[in-house]
Biopython code that builds the backbone (N, CA, C, O; Angstrom):
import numpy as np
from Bio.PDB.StructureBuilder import StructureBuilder

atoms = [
    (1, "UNK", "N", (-13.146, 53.883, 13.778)),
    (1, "UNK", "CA", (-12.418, 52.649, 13.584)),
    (1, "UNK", "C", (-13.065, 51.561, 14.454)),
    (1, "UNK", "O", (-13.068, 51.525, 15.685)),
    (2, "UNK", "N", (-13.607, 50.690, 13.611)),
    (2, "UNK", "CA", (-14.233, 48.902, 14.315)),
    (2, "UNK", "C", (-13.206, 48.507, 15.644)),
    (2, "UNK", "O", (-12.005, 48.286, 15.491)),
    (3, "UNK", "N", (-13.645, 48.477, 16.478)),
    (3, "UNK", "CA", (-12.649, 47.204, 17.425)),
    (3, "UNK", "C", (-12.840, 45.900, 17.355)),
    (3, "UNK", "O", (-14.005, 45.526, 17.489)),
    (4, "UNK", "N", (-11.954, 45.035, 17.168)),
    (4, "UNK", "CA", (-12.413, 43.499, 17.093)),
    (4, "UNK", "C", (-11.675, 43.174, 18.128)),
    (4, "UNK", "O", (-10.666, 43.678, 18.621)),
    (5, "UNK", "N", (-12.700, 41.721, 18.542)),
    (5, "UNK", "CA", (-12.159, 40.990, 19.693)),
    (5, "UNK", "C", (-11.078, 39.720, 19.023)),
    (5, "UNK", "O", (-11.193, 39.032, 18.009)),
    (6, "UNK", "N", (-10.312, 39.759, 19.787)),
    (6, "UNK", "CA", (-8.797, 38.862, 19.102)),
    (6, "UNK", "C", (-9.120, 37.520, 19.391)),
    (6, "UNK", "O", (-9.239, 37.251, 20.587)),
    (7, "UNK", "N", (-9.307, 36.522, 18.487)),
    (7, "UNK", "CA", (-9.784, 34.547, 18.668)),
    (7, "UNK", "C", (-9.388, 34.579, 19.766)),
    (7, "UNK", "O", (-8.624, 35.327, 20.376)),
    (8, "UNK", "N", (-10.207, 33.321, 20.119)),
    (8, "UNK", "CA", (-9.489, 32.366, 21.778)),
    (8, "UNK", "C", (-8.182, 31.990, 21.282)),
    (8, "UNK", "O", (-8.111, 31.957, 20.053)),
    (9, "UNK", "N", (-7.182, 31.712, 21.888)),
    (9, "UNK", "CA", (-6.617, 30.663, 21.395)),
    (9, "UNK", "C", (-6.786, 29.198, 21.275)),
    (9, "UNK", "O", (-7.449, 28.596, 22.120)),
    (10, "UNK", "N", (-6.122, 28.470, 20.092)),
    (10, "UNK", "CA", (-6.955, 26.939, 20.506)),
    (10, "UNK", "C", (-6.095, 26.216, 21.565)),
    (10, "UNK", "O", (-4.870, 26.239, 21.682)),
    (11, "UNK", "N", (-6.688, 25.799, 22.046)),
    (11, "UNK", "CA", (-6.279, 24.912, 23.051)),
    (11, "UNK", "C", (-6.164, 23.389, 22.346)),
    (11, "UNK", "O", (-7.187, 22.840, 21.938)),
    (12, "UNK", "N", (-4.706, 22.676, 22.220)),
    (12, "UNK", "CA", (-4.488, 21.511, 21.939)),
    (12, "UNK", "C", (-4.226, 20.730, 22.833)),
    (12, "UNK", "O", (-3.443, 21.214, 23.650)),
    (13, "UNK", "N", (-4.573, 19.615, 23.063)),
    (13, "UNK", "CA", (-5.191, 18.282, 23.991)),
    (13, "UNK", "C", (-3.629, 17.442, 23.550)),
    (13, "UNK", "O", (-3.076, 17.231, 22.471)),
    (14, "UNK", "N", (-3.221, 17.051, 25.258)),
    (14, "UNK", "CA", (-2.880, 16.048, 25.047)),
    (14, "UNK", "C", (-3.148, 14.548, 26.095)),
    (14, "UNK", "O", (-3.293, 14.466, 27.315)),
    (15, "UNK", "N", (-3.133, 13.316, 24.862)),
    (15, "UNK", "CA", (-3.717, 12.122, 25.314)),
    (15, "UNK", "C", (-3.258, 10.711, 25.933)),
    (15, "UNK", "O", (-2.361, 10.467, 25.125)),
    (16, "UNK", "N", (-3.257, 10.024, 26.484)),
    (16, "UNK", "CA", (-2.308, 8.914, 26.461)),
    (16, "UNK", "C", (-3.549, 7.610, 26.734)),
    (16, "UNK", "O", (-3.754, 7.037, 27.804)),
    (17, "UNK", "N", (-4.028, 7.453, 25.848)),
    (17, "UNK", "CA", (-5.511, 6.281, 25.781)),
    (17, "UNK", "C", (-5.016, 5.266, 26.507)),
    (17, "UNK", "O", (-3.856, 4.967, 26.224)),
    (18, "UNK", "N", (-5.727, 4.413, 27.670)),
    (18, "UNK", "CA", (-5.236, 3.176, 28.015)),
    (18, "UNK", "C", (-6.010, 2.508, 27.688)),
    (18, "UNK", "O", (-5.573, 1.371, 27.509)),
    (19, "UNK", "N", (-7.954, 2.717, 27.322)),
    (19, "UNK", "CA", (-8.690, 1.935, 26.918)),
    (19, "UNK", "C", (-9.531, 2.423, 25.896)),
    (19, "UNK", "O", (-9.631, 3.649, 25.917)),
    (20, "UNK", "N", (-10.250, 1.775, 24.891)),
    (20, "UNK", "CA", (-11.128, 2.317, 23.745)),
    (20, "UNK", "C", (-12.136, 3.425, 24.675)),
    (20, "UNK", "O", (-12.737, 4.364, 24.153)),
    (21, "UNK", "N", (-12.165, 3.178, 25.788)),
    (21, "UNK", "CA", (-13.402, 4.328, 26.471)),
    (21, "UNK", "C", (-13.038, 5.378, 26.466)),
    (21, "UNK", "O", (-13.794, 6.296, 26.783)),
    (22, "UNK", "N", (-11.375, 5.647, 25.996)),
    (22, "UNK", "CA", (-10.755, 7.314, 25.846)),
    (22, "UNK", "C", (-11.444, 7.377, 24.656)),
    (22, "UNK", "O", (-12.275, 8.271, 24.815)),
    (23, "UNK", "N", (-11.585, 6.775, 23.217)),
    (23, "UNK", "CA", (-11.803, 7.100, 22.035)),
    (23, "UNK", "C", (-12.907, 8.431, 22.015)),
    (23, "UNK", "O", (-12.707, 9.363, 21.236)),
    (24, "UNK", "N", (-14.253, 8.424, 23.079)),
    (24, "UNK", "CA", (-15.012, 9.051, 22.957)),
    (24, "UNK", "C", (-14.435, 10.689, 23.400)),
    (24, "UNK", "O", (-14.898, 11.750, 22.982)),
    (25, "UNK", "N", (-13.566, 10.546, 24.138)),
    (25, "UNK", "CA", (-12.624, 12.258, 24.236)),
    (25, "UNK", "C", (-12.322, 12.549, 23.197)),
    (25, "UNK", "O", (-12.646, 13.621, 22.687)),
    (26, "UNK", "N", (-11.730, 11.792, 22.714)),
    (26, "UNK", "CA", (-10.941, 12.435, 21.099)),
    (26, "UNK", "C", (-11.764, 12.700, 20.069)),
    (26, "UNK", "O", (-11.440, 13.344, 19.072)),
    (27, "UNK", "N", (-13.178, 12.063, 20.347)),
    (27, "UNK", "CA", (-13.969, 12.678, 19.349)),
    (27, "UNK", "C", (-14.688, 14.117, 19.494)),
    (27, "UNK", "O", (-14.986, 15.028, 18.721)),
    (28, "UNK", "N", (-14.839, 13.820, 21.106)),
    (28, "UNK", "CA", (-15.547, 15.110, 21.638)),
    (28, "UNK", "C", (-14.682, 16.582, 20.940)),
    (28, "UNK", "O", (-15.171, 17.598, 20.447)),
    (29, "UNK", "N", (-13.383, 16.229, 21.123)),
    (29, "UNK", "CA", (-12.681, 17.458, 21.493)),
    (29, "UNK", "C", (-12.721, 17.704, 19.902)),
    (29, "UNK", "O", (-13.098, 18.764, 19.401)),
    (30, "UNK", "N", (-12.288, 16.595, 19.186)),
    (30, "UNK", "CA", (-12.169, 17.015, 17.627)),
    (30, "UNK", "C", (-13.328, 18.058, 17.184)),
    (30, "UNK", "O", (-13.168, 19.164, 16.669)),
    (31, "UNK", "N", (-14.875, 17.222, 17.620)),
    (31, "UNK", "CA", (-15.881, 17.888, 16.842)),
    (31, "UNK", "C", (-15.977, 19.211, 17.557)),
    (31, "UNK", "O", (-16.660, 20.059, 16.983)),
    (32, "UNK", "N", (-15.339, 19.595, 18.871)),
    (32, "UNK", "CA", (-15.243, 20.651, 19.421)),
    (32, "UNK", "C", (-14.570, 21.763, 18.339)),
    (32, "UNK", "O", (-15.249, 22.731, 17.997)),
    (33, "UNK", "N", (-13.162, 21.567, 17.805)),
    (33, "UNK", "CA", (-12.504, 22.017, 16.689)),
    (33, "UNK", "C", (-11.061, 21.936, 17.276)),
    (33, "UNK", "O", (-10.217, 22.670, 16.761)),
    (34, "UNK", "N", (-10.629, 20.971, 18.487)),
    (34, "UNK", "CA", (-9.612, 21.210, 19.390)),
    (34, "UNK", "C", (-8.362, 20.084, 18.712)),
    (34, "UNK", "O", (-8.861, 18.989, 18.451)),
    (35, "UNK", "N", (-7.118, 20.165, 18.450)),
    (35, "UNK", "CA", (-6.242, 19.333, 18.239)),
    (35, "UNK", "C", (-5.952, 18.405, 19.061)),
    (35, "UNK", "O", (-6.101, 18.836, 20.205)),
    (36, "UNK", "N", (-5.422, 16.758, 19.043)),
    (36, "UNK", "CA", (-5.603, 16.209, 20.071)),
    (36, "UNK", "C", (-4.247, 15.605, 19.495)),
    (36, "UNK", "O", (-3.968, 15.403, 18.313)),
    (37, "UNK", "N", (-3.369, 15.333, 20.784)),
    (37, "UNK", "CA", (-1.815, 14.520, 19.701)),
    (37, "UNK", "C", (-2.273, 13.597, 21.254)),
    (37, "UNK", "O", (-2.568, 13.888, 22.413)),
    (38, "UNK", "N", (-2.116, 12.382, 20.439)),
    (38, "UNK", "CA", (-2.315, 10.641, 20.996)),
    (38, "UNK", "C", (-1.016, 10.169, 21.152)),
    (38, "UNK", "O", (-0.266, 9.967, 20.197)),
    (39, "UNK", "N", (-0.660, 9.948, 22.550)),
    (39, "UNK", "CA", (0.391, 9.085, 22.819)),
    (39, "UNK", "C", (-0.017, 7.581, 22.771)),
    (39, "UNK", "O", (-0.748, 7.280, 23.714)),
    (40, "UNK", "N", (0.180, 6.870, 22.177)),
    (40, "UNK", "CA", (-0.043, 5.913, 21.848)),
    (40, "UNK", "C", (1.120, 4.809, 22.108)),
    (40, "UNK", "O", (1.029, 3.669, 21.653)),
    (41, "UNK", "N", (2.197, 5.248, 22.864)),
    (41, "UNK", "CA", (3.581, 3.999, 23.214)),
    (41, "UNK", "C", (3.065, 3.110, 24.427)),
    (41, "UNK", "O", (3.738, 2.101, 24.638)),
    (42, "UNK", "N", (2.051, 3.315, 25.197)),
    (42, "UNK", "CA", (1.662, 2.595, 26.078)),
    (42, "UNK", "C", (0.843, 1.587, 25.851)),
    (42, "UNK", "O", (0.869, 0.581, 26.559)),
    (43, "UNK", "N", (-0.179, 1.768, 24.597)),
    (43, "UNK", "CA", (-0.782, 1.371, 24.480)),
    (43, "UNK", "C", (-0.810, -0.105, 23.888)),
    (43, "UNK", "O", (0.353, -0.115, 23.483)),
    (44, "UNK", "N", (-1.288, -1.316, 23.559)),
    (44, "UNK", "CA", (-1.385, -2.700, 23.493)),
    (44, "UNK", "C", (-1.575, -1.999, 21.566)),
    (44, "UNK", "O", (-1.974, -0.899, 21.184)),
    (45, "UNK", "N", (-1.114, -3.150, 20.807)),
    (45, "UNK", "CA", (-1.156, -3.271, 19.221)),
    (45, "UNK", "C", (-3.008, -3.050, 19.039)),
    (45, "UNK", "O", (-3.650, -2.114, 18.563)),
    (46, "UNK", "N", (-3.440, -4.338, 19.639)),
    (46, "UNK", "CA", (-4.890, -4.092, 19.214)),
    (46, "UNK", "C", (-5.652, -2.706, 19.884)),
    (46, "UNK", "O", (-6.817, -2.696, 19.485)),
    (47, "UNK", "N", (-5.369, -1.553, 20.759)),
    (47, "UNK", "CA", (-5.994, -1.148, 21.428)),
    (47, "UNK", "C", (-5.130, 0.308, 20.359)),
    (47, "UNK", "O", (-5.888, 1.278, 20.358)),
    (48, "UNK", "N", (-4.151, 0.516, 19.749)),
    (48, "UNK", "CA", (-3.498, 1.356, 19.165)),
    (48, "UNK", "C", (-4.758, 0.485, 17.638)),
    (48, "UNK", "O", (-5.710, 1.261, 17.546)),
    (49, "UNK", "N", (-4.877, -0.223, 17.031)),
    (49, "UNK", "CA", (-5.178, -0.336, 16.012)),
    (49, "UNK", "C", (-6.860, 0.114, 15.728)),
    (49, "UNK", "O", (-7.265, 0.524, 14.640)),
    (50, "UNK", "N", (-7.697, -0.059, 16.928)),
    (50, "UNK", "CA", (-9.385, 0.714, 17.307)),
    (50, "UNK", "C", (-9.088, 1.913, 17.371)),
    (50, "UNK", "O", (-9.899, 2.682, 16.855)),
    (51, "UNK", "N", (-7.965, 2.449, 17.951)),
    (51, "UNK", "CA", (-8.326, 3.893, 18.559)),
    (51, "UNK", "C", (-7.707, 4.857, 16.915)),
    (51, "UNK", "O", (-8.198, 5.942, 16.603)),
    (52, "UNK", "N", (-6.898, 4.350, 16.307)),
    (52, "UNK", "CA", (-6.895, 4.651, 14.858)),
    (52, "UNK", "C", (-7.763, 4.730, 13.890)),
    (52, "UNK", "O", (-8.085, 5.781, 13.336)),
    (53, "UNK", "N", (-8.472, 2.900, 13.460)),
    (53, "UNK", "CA", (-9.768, 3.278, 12.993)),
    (53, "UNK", "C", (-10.822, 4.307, 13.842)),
    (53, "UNK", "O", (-11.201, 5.288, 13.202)),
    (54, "UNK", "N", (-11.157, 4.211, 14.769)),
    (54, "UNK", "CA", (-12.029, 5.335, 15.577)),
    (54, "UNK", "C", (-12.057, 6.535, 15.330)),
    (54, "UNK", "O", (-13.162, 7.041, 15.132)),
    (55, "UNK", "N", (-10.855, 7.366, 15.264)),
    (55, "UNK", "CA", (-10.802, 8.300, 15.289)),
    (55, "UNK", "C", (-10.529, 8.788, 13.239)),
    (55, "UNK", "O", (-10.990, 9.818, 12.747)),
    (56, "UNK", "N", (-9.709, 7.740, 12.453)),
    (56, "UNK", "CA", (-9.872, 8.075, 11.276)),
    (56, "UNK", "C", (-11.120, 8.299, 10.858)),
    (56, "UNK", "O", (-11.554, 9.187, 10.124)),
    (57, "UNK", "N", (-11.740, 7.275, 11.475)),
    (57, "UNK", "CA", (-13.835, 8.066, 10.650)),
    (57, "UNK", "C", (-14.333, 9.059, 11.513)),
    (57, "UNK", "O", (-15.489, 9.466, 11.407)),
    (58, "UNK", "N", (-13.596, 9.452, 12.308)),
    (58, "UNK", "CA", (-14.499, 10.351, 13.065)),
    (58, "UNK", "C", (-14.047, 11.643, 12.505)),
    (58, "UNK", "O", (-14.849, 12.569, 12.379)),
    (59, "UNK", "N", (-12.072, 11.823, 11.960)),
    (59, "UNK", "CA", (-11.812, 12.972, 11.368)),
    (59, "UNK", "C", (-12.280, 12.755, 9.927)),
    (59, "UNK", "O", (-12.004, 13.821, 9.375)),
    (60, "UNK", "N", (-12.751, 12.074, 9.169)),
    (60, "UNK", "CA", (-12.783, 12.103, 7.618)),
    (60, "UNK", "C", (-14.230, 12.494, 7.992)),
    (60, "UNK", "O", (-14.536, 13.613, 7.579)),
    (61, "UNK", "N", (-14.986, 11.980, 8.529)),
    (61, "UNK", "CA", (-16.249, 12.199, 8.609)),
    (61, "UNK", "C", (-16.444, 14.094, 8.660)),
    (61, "UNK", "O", (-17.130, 14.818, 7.938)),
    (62, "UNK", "N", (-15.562, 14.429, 9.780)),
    (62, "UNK", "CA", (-15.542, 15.957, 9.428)),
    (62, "UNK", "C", (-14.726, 16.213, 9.125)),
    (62, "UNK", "O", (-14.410, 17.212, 9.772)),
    (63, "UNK", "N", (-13.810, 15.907, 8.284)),
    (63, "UNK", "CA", (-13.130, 16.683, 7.177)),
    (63, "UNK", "C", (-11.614, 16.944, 8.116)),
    (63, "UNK", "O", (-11.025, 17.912, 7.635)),
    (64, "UNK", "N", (-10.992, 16.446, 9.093)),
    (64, "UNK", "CA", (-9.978, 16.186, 9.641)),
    (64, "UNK", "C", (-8.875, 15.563, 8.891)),
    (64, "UNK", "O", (-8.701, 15.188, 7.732)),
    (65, "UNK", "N", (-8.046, 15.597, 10.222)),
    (65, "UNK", "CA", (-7.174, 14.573, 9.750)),
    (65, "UNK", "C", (-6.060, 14.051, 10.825)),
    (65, "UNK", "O", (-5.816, 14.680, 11.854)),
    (66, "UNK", "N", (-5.452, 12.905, 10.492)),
    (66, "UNK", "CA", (-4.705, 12.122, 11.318)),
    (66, "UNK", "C", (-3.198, 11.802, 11.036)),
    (66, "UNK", "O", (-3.147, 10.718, 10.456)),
    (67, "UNK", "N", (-2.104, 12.271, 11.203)),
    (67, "UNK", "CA", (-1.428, 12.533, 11.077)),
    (67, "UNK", "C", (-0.136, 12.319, 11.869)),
    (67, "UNK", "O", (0.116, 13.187, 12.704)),
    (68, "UNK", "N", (1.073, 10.883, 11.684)),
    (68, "UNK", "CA", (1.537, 10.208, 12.616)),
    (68, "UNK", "C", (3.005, 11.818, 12.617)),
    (68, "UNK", "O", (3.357, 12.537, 11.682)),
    (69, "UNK", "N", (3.458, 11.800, 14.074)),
    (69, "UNK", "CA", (4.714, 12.878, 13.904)),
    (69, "UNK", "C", (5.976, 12.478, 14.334)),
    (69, "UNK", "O", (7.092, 12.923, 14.066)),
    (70, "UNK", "N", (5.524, 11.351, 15.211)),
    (70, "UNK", "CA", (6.983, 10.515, 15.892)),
    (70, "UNK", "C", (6.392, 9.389, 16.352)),
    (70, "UNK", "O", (5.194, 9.115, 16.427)),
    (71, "UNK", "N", (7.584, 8.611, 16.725)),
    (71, "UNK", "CA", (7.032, 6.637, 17.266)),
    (71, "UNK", "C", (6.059, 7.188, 18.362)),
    (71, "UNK", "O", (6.232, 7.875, 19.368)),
    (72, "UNK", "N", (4.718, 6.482, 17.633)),
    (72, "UNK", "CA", (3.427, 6.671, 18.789)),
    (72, "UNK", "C", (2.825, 7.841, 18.904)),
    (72, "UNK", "O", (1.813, 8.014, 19.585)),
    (73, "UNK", "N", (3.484, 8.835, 18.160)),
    (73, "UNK", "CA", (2.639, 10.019, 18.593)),
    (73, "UNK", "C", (1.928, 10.089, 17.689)),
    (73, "UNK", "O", (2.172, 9.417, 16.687)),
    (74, "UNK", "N", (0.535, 11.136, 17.764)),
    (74, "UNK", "CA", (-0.249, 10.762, 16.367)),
    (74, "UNK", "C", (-1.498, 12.068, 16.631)),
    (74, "UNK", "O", (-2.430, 12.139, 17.432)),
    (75, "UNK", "N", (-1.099, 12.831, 15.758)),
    (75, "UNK", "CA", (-2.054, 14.137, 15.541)),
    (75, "UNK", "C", (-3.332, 14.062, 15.163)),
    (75, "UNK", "O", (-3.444, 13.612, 14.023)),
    (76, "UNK", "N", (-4.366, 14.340, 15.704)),
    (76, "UNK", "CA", (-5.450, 13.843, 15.552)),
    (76, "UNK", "C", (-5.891, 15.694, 15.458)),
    (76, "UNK", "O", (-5.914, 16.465, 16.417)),
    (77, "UNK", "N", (-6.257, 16.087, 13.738)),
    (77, "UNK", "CA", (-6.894, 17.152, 13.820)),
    (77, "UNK", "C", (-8.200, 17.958, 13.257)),
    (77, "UNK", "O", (-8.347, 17.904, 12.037)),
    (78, "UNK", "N", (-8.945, 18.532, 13.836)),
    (78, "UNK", "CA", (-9.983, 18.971, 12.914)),
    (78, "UNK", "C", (-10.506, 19.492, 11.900)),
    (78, "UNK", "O", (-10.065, 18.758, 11.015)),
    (79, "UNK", "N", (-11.017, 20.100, 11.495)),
    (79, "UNK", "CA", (-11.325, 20.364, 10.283)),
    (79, "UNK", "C", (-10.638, 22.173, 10.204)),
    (79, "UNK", "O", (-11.174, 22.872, 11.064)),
    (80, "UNK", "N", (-9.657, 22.889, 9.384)),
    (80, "UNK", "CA", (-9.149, 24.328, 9.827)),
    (80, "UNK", "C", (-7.915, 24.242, 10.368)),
    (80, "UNK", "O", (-7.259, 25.273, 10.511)),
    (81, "UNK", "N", (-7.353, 22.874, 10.793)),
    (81, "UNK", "CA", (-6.044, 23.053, 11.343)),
    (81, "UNK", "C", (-5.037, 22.152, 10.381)),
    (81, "UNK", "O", (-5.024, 20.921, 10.361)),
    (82, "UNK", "N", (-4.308, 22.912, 9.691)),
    (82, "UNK", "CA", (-3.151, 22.674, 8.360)),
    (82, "UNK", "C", (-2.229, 21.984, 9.078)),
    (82, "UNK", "O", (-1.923, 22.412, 10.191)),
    (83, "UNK", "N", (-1.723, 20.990, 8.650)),
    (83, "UNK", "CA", (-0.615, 20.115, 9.095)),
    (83, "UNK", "C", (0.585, 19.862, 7.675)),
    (83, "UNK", "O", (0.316, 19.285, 6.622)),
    (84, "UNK", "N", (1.651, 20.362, 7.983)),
    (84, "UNK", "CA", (2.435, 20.656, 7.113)),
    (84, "UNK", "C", (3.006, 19.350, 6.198)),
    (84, "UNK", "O", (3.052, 18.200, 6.633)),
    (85, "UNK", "N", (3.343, 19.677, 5.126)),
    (85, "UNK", "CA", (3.875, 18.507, 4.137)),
    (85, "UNK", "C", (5.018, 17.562, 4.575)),
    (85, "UNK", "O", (5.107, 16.362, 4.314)),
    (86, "UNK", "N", (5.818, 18.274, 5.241)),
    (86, "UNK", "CA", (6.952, 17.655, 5.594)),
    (86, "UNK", "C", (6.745, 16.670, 7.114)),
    (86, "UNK", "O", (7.570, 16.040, 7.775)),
    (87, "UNK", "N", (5.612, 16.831, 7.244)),
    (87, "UNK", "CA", (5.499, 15.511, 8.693)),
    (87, "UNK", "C", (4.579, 14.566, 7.906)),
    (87, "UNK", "O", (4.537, 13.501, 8.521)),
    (88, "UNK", "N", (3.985, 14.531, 7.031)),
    (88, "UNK", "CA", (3.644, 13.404, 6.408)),
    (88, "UNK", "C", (4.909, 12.695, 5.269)),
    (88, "UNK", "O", (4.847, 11.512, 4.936)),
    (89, "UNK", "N", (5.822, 13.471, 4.859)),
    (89, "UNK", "CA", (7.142, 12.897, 4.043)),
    (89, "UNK", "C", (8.004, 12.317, 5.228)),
    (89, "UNK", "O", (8.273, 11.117, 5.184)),
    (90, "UNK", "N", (8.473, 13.101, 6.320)),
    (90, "UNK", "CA", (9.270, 12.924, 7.168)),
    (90, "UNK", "C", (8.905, 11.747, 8.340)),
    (90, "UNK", "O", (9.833, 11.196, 8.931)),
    (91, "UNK", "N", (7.799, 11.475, 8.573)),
    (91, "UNK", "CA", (7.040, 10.654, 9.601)),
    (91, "UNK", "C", (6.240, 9.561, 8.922)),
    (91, "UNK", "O", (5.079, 9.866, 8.650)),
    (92, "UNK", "N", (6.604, 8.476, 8.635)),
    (92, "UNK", "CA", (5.840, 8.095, 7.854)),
    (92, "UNK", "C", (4.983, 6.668, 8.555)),
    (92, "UNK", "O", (5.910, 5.975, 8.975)),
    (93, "UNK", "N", (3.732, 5.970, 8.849)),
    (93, "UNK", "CA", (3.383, 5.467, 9.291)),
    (93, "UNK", "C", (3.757, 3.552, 8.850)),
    (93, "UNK", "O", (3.373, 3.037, 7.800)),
    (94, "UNK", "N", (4.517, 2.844, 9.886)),
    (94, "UNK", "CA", (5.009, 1.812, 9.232)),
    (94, "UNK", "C", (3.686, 0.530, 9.529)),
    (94, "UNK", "O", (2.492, 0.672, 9.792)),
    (95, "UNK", "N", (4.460, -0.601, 9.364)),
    (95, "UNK", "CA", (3.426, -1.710, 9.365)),
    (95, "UNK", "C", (2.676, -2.449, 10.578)),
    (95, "UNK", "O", (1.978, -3.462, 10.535)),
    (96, "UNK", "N", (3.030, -1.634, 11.683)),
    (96, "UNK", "CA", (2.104, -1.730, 13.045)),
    (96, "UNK", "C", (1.411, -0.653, 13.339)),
    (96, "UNK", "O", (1.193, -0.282, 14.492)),
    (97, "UNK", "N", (0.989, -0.038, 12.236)),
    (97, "UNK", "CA", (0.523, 1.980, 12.611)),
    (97, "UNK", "C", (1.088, 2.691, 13.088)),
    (97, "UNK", "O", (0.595, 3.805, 13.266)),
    (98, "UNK", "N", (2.197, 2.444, 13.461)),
    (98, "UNK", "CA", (3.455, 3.668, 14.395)),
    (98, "UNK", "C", (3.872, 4.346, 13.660)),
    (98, "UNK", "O", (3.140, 4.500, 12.682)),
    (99, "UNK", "N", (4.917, 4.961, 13.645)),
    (99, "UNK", "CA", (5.752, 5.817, 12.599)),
    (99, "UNK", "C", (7.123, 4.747, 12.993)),
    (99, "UNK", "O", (7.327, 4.226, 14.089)),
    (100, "UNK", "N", (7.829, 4.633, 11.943)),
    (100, "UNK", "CA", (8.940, 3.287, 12.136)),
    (100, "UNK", "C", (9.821, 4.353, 12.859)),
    (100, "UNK", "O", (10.392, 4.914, 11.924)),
    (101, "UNK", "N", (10.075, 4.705, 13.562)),
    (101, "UNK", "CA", (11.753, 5.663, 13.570)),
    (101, "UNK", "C", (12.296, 4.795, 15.171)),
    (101, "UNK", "O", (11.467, 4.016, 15.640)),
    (102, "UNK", "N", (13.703, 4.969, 15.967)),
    (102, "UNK", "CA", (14.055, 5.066, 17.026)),
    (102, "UNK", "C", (13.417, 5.139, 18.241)),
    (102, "UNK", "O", (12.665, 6.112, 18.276)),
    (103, "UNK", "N", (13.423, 4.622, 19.046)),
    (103, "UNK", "CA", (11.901, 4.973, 20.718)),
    (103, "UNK", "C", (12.016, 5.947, 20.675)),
    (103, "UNK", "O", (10.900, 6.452, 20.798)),
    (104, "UNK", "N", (13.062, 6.983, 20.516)),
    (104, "UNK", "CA", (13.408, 8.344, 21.046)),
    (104, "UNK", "C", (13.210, 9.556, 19.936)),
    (104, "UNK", "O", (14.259, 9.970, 19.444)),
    (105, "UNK", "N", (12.070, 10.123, 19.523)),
    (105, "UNK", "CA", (12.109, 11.084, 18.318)),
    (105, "UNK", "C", (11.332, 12.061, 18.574)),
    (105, "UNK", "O", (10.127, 12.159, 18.810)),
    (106, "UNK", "N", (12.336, 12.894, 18.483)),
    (106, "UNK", "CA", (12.124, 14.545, 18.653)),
    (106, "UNK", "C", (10.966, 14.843, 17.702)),
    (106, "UNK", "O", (10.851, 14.518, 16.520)),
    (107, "UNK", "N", (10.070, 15.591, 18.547)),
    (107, "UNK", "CA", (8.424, 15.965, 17.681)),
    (107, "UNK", "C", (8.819, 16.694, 17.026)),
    (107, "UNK", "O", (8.235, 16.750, 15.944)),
    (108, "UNK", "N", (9.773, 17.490, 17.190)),
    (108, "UNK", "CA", (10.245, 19.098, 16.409)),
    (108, "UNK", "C", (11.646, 18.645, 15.947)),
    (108, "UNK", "O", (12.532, 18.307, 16.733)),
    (109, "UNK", "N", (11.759, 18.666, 14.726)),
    (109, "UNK", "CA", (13.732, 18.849, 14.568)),
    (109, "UNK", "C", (14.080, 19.974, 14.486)),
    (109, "UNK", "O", (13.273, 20.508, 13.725)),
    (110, "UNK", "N", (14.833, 20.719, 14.820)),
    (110, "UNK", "CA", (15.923, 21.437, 14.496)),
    (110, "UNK", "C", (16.021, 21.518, 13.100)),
    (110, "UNK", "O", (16.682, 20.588, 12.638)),
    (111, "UNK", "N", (15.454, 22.564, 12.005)),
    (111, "UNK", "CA", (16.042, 22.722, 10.674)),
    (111, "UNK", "C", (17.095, 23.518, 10.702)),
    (111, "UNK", "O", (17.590, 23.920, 9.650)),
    (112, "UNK", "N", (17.388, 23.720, 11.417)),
    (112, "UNK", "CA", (18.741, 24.825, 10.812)),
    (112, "UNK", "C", (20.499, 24.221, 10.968)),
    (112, "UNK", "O", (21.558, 24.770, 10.664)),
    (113, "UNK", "N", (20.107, 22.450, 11.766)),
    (113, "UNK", "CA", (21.232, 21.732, 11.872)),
    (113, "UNK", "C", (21.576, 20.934, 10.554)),
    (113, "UNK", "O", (22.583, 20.229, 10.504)),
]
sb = StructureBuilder()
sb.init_structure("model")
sb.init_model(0)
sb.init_chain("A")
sb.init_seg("    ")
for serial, (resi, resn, name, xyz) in enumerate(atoms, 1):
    if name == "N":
        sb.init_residue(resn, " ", resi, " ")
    sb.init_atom(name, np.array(xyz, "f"), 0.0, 1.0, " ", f" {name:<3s}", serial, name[0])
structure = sb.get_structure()
């Protein structure tokens, strides 16, 4: 009987950009294959609106994806990591790139309430 060695686990990144000079982490780690969720509530409109384009061509480019989950938060993932249907129905990105909801929104709900 074969023995196999059991994956790393992935290690997911988390970010809170204060200037476009973070953008180059989030690419690193992406093309690494690492998940990166972007806090983005600190950040200035124009400095949330670069670090979006930035990182959208950097995940389409490899086959990623970007993916808002609550006000400001924002899944930034690589290429192999499935992001479920219901946070793109449920989270939806409004007309300043945020997700419109309450300051206060639980990354995870509770389905069974």
């Amino acid at each position: 009987m074969a023995v196999h060695a059991l994956p790393a686990p992935m290690r997911v990144h988390m970010m809170s950009p204060l200037s476009f000079n973070d953008a180059q982490e989030v690419g690193d780690r992406i093309k690494t294959g690492s998940p990166v969720f972007m806090d983005l509530r600190s950040a200035d409109q124009q400095l949330v609106e670069r670090l979006r384009d930035f990182v959208g061509g950097v995940t389409s480019a490899l086959g990623g994806s970007v993916t808002d989950v609550a006000h400001g938060i924002v899944l930034v993932a690589p290429p192999g990591v499935a992001v479920s249907s219901a946070a793109h129905s449920e989270f939806g990105a409004g007309s300043n790139g945020l997700a419109d909801h309450s300051p206060v929104t639980p990354l995870f709900r509770n389905r069974s309430a």
